[in-house]
C-alpha positions as CSV (number, residue, x, y, z in Angstrom):
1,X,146.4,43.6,142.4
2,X,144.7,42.0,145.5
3,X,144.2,38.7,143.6
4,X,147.7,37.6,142.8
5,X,148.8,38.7,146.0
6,X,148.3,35.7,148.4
7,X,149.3,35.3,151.7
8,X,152.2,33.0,152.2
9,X,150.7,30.8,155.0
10,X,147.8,29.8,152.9
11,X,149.0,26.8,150.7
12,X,145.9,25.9,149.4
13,X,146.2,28.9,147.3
14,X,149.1,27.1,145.3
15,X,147.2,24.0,144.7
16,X,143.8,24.9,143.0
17,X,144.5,26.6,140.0
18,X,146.0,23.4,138.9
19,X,143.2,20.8,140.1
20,X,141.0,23.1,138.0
21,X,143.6,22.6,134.7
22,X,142.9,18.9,135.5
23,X,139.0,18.8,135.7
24,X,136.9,16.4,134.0
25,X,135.8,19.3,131.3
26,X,139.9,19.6,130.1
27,X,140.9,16.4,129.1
28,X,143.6,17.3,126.4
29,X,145.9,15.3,127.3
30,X,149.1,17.8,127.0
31,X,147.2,19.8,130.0
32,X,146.4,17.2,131.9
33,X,150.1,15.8,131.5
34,X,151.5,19.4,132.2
35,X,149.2,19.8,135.0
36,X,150.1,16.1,136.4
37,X,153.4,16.7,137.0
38,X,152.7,20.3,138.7
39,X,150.7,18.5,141.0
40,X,153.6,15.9,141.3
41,X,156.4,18.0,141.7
42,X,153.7,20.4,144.4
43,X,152.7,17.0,146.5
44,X,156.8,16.8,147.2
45,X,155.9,19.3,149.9
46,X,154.3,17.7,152.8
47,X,152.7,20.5,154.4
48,X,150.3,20.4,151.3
49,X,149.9,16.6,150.3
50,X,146.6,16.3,152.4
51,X,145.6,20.4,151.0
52,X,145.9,18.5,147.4
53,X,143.8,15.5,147.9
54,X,141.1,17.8,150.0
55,X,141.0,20.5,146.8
56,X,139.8,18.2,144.4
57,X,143.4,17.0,142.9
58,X,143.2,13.5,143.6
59,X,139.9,12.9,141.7
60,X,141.0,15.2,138.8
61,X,144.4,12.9,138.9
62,X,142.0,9.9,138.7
63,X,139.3,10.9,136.5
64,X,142.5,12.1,133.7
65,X,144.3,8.9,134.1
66,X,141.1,6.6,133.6
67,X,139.9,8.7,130.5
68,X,143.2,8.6,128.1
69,X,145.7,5.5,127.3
70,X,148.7,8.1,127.2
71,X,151.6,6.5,128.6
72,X,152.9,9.3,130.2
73,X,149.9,11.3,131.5
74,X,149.9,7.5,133.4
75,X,153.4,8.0,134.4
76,X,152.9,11.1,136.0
77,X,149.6,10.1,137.9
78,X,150.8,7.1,138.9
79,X,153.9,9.1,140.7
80,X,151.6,11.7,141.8
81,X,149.4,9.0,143.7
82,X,152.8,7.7,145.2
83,X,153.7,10.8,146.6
84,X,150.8,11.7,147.5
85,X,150.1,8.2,149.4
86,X,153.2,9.4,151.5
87,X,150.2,11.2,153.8
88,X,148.4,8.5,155.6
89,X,144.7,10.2,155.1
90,X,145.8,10.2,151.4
91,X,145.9,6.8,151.3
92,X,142.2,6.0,152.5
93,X,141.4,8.6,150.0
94,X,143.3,7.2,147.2
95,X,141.6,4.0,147.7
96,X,138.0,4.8,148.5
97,X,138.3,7.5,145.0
98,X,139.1,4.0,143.1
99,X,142.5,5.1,142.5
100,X,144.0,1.7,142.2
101,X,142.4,0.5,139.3
């Protein structure tokens, strides 16, 4: 099948099924948790930190952690942002997307 067969230079590819999980039309919290740390543990590669925050990730990230009290959906954003602040484009990003508040 031509869909699930990606090529391996593209890492976009990895990143947008799971910034769609996190949208601001999903907000159970277990997906947005589950989907939270995927992006976490994903941002550990740098050659897609900036992909992440261009795809939509950061504001899903953002938009999930404003909208629930759940310590660890928090937890995981808050680490996510940190990792993802590691990229120095990220970090204009992360503050003009209100992500500090």
């Amino acid at each position: 099948n031509r869909v699930h067969k990606a090529p391996p230079s593209d890492d976009s590819l990895f990143a947008k099924p799971l910034v769609s999980g996190t949208s601001p039309n999903l907000f159970a919290v277990d997906l947005c948790g589950i989907a939270s740390a995927t992006l976490r543990h994903l941002a550990l590669n740098d050659r897609i930190k900036r992909k992440i925050t261009e795809d939509g990730g950061l504001l899903a990230l953002i938009e999930a952690a404003k909208k629930s009290r759940k310590q660890d959906l928090m937890l995981q954003t808050a680490e996510t942002l940190a990792i993802l602040a590691e990229h120095p484009e990220n970090q204009l990003s992360i503050v003009e997307d209100d992500g500090l508040r």
